[in-house]
N, C-alpha and C positions, 0 to 999 in steps of 0.2 A: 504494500500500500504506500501509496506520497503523501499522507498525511490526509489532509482535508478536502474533500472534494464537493462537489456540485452534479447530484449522480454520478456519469462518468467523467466527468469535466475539473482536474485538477483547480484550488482557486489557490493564486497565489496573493499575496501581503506585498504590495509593495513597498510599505513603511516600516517591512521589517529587512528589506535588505541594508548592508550587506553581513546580514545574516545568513552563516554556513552552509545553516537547515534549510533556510527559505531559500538559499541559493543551490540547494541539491534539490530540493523538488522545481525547480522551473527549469534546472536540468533535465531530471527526468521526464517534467511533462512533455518536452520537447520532442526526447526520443521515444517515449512510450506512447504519445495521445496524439501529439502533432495539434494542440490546440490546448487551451486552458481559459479562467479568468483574473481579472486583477480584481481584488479590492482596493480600498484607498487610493484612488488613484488621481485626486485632486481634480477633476471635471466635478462641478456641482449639478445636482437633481436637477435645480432649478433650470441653470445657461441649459443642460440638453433639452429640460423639454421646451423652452423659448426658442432652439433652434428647431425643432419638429414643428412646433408652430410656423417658423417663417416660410421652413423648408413646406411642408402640405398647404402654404398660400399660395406660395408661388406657382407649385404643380397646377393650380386652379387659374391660372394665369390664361389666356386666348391663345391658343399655339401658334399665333403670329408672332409673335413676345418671345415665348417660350423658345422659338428657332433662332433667335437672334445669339444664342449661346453656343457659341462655336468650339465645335470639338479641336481637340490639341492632343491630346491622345484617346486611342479608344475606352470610352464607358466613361468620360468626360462630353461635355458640350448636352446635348438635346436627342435624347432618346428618342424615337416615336414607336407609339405603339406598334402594335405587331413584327418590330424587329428580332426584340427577344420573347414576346408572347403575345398572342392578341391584345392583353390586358393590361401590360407593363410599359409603363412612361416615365421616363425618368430625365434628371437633372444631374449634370457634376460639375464639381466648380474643383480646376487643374491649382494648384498650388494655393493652395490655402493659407499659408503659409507668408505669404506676398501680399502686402498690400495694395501693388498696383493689379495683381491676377483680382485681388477681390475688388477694388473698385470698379475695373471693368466689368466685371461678373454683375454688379450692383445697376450699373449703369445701362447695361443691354434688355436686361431684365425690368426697370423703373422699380429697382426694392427702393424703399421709402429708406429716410435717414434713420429711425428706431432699431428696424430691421439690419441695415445696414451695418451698425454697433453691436449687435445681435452676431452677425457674423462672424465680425473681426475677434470679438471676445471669446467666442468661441475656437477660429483660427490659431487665434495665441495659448488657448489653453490645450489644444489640442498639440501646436508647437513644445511648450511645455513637455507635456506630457510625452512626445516623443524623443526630446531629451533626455527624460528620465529614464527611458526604457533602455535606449542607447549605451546609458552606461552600465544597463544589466544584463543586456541581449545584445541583438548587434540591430544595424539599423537596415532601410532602404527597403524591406521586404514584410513586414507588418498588417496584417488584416486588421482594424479592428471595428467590431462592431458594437453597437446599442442596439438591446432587445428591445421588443415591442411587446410584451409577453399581453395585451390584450388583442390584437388584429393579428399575429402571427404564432407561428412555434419553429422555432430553429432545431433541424436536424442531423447528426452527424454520420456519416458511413462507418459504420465497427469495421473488424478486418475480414467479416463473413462478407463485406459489400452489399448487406444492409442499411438505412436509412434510420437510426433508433432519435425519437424526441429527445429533446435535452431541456430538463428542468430549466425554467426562469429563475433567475436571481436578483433581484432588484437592487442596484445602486453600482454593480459591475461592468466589466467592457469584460467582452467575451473578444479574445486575441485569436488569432490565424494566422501562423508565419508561413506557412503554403508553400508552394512546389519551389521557389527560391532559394527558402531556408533550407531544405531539401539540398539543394545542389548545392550552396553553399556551406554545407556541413556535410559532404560528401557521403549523402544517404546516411549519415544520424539521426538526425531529426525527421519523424516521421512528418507524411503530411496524409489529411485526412481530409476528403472531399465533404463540404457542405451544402445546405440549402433549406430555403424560405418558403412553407407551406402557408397560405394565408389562410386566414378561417373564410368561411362562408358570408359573402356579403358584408363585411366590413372592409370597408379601403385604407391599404398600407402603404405608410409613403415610408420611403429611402433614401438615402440620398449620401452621393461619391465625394468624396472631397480628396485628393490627391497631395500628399508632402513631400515633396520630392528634394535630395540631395545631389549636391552634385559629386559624380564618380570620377575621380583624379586619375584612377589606374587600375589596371583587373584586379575584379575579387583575389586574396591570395587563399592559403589554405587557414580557417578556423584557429584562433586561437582564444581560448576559454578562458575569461574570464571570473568566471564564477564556478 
């Protein structure tokens, strides 16, 4: 066992590193789950759900507006439905992280100034936060998500290449270091393929936000910090 879990879903403390223990179970989660969550992880209740707020306005936005959100990498820019399912439309705003990415993003869009401060605190805190992980993990390859645990249920593949629910946890980010972290830990680190079953007739909004660093020189080989 890695100590405390979230059904199958290791959760790790991030206010207890750089503690030993808490630094051999996000080791292990790594190699054993290819997924985990963070507690304490300094995003407040409040800024996510003010940014779910902004984010399911804007989706309600005229898809004239909506288009004006120019992709830069894929699953960034203006979704239109039926790409990825007939019912799926989405939004991504490329470097979050950026002031001027978010002002543009603000400005194609007409988000209101509230909104707009909504974002950026969000951006910073999400910046933050992926500082912090940086110095426990490694960086550039990171999933992370907020659950909806009322309009959806997050699934993870065991290693049968079944689909099994994974308990809600409220006030956590459920992390994903995904087929990167994989190659870049030279098949260590498992990865574990997921996905978003909505419920029945409630509408779930999403939404990409991209932090992207810049890469000086190839990946080298792994070395552990923790």
């Amino acid at each position: 066992m890695m100590g405390e879990t979230n059904g199958c879903i290791p959760v790790i403390n991030l206010q207890e590193f750089p503690n030993p223990a808490e630094c051999k179970k996000l080791r292990e989660a790594c190699e054993e789950r290819g997924c985990f969550r963070f507690v304490n992880h300094k995003i407040s209740l409040k800024l996510i759900a003010e940014m779910k707020n902004v984010m399911s306005s804007l989706l309600e936005l005229p898809m004239k507006i909506e288009k004006q959100n120019k992709t830069v990498i894929p699953g960034s820019g203006y979704i239109l439905p039926g790409v990825i399912s007939p019912i799926f439309e989405g939004l991504g705003l490329y470097e979050i992280g950026s002031s001027r990415a978010v002002q543009e993003f603000c400005s194609k869009l007409e988000v209101s100034p509230n909104q707009r401060e909504i974002i950026e605190k969000y951006g910073q805190a999400l910046q933050e936060l992926a500082r912090d992980i940086e110095r426990k993990l490694v960086r550039r390859f990171l999933t992370i998500l907020h659950e909806n645990e009322k309009v959806s249920v997050l699934e993870v593949m065991d290693r049968c290449g079944a689909y099994v629910p994974v308990q809600p946890f409220s006030g956590t980010l459920f992390v994903n270091p995904g087929d990167l972290a994989n190659a870049w830990s030279y098949g260590m680190f498992e990865t574990w393929s997921i996905k978003y079953s909505a419920k029945k007739g409630i509408p779930e909004y999403q939404w990409l936000c991209f932090s992207c660093h810049p890469q000086r020189q190839p990946p080298s080989k792994p070395r552990w910090n923790w």
